[in-house]
C-alpha positions as CSV (number, residue, x, y, z in Angstrom):
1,X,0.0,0.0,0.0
2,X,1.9,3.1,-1.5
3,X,1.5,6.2,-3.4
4,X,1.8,4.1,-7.0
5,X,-0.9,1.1,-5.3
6,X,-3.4,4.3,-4.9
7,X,-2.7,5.7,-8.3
8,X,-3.8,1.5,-9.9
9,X,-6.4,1.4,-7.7
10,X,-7.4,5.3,-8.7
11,X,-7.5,4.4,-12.2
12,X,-8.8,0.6,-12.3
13,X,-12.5,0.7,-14.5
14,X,-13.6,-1.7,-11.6
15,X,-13.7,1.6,-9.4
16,X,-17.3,2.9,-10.6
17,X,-18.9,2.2,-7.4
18,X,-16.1,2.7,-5.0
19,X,-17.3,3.1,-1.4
20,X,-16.5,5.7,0.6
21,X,-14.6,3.7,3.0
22,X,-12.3,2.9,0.0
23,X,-12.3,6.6,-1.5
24,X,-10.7,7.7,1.4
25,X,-8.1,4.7,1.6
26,X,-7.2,5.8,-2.2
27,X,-6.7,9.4,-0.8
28,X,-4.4,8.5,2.4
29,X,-2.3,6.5,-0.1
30,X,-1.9,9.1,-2.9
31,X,-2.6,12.6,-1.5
32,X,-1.7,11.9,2.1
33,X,1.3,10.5,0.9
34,X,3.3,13.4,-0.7
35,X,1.9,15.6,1.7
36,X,3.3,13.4,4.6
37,X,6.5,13.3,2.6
38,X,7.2,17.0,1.9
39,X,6.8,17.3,6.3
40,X,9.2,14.6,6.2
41,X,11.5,16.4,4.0
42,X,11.5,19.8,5.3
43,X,12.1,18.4,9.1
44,X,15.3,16.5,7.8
45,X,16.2,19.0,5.9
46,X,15.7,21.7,8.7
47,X,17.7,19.0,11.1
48,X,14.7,18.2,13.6
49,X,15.0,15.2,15.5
């Protein structure tokens, strides 16, 4: 379950009736994701602990 897992699962045909349970799962993997990773970045790059 990764970024490129919620971009498949974002763009599968089987996704018409996608709960929103599983919606949100797609979103924490893609959006969430490189949000979570540019905090990430900027505390290592700022030297936090």
């Amino acid at each position: 379950d990764n970024m490129l897992g919620g971009q498949v699962e974002d763009i599968n045909p089987k996704n018409e009736n996608i709960t929103k349970k599983d919606l949100c799962n797609m979103y924490m993997k893609k959006t969430a994701a490189l949000i979570c990773a540019s905090i990430r970045a900027g505390a290592i790059l700022s030297g936090a602990n």
